[in-house]
C-alpha positions in Angstrom: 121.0 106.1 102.3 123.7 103.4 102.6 126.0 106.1 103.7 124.1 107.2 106.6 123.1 104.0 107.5 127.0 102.9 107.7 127.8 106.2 109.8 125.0 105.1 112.6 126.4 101.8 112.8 128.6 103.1 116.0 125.3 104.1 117.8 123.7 101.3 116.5 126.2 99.7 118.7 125.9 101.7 122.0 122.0 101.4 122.1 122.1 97.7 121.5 124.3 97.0 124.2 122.1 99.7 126.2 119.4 97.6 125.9 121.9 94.1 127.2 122.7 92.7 124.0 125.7 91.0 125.1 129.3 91.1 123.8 128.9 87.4 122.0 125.7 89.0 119.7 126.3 92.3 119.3 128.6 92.1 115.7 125.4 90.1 114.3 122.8 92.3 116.0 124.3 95.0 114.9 124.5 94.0 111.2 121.0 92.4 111.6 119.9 96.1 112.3 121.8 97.9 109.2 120.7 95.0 106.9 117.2 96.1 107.9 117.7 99.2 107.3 119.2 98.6 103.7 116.1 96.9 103.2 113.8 100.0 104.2 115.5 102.1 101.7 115.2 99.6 98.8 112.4 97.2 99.4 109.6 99.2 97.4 107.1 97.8 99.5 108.5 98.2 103.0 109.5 102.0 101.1 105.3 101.8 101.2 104.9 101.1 104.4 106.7 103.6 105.9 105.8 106.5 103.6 103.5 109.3 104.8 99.6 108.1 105.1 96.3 110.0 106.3 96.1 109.0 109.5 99.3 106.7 109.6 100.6 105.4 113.6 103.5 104.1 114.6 103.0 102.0 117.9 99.2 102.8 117.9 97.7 101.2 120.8 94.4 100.6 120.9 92.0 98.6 123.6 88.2 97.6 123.3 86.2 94.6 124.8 85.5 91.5 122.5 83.7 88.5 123.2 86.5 87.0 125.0 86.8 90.3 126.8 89.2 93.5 127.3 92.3 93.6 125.0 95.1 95.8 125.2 96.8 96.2 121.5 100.1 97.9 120.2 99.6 97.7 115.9 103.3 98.1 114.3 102.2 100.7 111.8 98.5 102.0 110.7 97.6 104.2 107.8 95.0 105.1 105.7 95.7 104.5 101.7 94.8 106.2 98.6 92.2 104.4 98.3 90.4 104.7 101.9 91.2 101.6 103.3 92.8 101.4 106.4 96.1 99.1 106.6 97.3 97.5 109.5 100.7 96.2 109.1 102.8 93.9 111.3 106.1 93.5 111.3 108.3 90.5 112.0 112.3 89.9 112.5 111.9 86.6 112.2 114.7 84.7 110.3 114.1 81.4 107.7 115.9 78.4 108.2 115.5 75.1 106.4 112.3 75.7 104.3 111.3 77.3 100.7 110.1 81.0 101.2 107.0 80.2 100.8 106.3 77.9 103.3 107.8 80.1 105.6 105.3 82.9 105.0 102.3 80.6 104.7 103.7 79.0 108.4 103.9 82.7 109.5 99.9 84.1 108.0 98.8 81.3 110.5 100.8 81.8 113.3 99.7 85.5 113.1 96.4 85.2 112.1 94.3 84.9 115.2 96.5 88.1 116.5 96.1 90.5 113.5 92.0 89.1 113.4 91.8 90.7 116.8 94.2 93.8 115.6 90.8 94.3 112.4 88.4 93.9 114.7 89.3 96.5 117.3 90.4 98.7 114.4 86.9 98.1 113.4 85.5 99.6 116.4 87.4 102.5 115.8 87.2 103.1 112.2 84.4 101.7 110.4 86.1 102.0 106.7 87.8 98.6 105.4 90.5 97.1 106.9 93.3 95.0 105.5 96.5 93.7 107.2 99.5 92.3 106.0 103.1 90.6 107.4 105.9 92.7 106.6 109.3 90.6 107.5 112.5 93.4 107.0 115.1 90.4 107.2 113.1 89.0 104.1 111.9 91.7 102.3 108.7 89.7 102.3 105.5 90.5 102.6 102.3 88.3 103.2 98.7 90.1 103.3 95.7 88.0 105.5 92.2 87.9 104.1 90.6 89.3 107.1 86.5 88.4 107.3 85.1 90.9 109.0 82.3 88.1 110.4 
């Protein structure tokens, strides 16, 4: 809750400046960080995201040869869904500046696409059930699913 979140904010601190966040950033990293937090406990979909799956990852790496050959992969978050389809979900801190929402996120499904393509087809490999990916951007609290063709 809020509460919590605002009571972590000191070690929110300390392990951003652990990992050399310097003194100039670390007021806006630090709020960057409990903002998305506040989203994680009231965006319903990233509340989705993170909720307990069959078979859900954090971090799941994952390697396999395609035709362009060997690739090494770390996939945000994997699950399986009610409905047996397995998600892959990728998440990005990215901020919007100067364009309409939804430019943003149609700029970002292309910039991403090739990756999370070559996220579902590994996946593929190693689940053969149906595979869907999606953007998730905590700033935002936006969310963009790909059409992946499995061809």
């Amino acid at each position: 809750n809020e509460a919590q979140i605002a009571s972590s904010l000191p070690m929110i601190r300390a392990l951003l400046i652990g990992e050399g966040v310097g003194p100039n950033e670390i007021q806006g990293a630090v709020e960057k960080v409990a903002d998305v937090l506040k989203t994680a406990i009231t965006d319903a979909r990233a509340r989705w995201i993170l909720a307990s799956h069959q078979d859900d990852a954090n971090e799941f790496e994952i390697s396999g040869m395609l035709d362009d050959g060997l690739h090494r992969i770390k996939v945000d978050r994997t699950f399986i869904d009610s409905d047996g389809v397995r998600w892959i979900i990728d998440y990005k801190t990215s901020d919007m500046e100067g364009t309409s929402l939804d430019a943003f996120l149609d700029e970002q499904q292309e910039k991403y696409r090739g990756d999370l393509e070559c996220y579902a087809e590994l996946m593929r490999e190693f689940d053969q059930r149906a595979v869907r990916a999606g953007l998730y951007f905590p700033l935002l609290g936006a969310w963009r699913e790909l059409s992946l063709d499995p061809n």
